[in-house]
Backbone as CSV, one residue per row, in Angstrom:
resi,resn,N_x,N_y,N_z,CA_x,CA_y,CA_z,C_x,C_y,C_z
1,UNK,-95.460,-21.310,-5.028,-95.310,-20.665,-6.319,-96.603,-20.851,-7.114
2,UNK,-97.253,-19.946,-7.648,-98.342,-19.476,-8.526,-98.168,-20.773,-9.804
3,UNK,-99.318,-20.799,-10.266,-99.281,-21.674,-11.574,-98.963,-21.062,-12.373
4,UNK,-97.951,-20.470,-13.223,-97.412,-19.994,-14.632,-97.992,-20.545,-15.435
5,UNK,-98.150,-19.113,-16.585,-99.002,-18.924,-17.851,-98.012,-19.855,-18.830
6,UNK,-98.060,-21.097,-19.309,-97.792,-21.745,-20.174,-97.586,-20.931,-21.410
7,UNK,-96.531,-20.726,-22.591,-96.210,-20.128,-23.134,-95.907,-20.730,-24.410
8,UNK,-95.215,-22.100,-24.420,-94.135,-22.633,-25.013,-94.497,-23.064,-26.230
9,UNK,-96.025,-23.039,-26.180,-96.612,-23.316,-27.745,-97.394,-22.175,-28.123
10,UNK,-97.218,-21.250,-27.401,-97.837,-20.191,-28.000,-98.727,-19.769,-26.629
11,UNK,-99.607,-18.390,-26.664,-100.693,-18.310,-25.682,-101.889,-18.462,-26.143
12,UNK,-102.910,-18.921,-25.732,-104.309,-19.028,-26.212,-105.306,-18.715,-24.823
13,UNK,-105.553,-17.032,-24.815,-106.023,-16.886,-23.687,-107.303,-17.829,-23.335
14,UNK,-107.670,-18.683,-24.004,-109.105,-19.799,-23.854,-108.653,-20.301,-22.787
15,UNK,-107.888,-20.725,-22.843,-107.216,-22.047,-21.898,-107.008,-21.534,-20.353
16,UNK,-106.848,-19.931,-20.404,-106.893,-19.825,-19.104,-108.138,-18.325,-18.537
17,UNK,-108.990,-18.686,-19.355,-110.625,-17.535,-19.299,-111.039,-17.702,-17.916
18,UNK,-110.877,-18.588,-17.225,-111.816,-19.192,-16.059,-110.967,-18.145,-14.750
19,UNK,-109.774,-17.642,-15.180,-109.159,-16.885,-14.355,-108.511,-15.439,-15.099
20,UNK,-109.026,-14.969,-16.304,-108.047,-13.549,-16.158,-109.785,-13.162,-16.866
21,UNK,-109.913,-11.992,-16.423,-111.140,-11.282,-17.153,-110.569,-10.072,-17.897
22,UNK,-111.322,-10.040,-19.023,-111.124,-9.215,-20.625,-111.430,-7.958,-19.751
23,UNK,-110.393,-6.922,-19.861,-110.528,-5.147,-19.450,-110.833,-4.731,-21.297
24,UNK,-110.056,-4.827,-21.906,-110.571,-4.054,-23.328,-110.192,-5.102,-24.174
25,UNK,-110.428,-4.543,-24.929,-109.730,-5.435,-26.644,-110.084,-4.597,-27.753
26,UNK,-109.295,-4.805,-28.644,-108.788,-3.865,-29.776,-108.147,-4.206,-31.108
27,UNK,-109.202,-4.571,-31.950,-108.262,-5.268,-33.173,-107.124,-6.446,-32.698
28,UNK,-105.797,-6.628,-33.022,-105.105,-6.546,-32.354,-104.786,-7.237,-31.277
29,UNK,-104.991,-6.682,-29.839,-104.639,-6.597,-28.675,-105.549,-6.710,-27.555
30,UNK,-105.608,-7.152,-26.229,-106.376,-7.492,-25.339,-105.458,-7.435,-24.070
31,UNK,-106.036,-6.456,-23.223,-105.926,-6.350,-21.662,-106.533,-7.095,-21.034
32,UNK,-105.868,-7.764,-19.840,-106.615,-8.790,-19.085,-106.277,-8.350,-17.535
33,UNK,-107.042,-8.959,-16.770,-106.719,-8.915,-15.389,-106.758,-9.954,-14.740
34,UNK,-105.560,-10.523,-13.886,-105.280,-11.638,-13.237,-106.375,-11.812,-12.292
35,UNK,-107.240,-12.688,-12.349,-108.222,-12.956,-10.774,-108.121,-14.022,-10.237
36,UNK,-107.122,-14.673,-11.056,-106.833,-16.017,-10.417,-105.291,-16.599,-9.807
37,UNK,-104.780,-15.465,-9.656,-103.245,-14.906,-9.293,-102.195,-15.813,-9.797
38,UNK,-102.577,-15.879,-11.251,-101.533,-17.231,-12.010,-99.881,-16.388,-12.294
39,UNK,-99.449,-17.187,-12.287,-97.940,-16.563,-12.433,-97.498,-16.486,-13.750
40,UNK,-96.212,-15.359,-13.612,-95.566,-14.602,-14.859,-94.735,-15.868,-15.356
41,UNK,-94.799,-16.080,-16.874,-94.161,-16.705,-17.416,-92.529,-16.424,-17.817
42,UNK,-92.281,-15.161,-17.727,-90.506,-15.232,-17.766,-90.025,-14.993,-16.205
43,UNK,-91.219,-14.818,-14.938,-90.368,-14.389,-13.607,-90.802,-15.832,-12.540
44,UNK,-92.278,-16.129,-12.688,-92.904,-16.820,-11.928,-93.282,-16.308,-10.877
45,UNK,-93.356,-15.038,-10.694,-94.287,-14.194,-9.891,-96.044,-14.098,-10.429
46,UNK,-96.902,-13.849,-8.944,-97.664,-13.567,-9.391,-98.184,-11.964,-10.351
47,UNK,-98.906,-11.870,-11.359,-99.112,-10.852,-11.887,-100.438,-10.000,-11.870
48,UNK,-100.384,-8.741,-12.223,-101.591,-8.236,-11.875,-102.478,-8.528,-13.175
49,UNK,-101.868,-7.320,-14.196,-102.236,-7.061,-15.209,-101.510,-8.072,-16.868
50,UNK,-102.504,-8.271,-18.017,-101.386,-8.987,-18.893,-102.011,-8.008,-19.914
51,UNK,-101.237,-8.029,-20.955,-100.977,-7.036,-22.224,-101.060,-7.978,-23.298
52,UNK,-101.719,-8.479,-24.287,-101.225,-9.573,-25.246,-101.805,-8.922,-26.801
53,UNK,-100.317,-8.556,-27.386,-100.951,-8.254,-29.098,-99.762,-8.648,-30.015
54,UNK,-100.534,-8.837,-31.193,-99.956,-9.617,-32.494,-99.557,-8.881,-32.584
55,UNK,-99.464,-7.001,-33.158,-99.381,-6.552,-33.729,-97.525,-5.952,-33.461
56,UNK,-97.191,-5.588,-34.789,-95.921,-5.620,-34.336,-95.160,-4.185,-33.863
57,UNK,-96.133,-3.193,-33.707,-95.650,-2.058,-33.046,-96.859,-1.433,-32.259
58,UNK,-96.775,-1.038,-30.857,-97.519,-1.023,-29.721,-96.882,0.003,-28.826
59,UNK,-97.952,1.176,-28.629,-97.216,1.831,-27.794,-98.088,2.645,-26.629
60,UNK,-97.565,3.016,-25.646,-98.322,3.181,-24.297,-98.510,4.658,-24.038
61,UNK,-99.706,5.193,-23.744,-99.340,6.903,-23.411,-98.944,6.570,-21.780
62,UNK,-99.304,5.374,-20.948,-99.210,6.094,-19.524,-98.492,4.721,-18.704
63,UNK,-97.298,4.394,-19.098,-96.823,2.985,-19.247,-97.332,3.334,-17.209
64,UNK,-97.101,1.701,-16.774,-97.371,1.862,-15.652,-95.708,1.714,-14.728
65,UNK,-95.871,2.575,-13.075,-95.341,2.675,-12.279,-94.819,1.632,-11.745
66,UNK,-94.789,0.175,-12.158,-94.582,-1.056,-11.552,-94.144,-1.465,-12.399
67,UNK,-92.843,-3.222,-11.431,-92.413,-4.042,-12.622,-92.749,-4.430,-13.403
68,UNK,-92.352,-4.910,-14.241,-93.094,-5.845,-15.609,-92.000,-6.564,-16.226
69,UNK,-92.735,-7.535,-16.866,-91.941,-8.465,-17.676,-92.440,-8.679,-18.719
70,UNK,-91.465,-9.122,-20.095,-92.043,-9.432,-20.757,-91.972,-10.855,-21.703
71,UNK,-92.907,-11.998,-22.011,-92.971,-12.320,-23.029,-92.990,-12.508,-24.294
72,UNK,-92.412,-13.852,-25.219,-92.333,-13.358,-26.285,-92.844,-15.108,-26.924
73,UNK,-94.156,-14.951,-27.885,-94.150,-16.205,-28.431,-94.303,-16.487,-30.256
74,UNK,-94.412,-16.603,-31.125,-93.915,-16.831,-31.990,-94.692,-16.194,-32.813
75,UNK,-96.442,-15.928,-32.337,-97.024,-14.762,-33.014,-97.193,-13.487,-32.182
76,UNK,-97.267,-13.560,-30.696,-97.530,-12.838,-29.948,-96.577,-11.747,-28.892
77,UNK,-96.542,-10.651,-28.092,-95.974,-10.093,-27.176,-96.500,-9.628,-26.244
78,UNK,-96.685,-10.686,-24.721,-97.271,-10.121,-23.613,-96.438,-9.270,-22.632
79,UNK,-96.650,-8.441,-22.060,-96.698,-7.066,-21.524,-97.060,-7.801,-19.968
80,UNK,-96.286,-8.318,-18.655,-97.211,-8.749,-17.727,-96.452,-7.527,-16.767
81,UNK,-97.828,-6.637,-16.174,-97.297,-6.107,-14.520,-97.545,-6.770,-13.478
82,UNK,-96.316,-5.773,-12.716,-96.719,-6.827,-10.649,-96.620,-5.802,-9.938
């Protein structure tokens, strides 16, 4: 089983930079990509893609073709696909 994205105090993508690399960012919100095949925090699968924004309404033109799960932490809502 994959090392899961620690959640429980919140996310602070710092803590795990050394393995997901920044695709965009946006005010807001930041796409990442798993390169270090750490696992989903509500499945414990590994994940591809993570989604992480404060903001409190977010919406997708081209949601993707694959599972996903989602997180929820006390400022944040990650978006993870597999």
């Amino acid at each position: 089983m994959p090392e899961c994205l620690d959640i429980s105090e919140g996310f602070d993508v710092h803590e795990y930079r050394a393995g997901l690399k920044l695709r965009t960012q946006d005010g807001n919100s930041m796409h990442l990509e798993n390169r270090e095949g750490y696992g989903c925090p509500a499945c414990g699968r590994r994940f591809d893609r993570l989604f992480v924004s404060s903001d409190d309404r977010v919406s997708f033109n081209d949601p993707p073709n694959a599972p996903f799960c989602l997180a929820r932490t006390a400022e944040q809502l990650l978006l993870l696909t597999h």
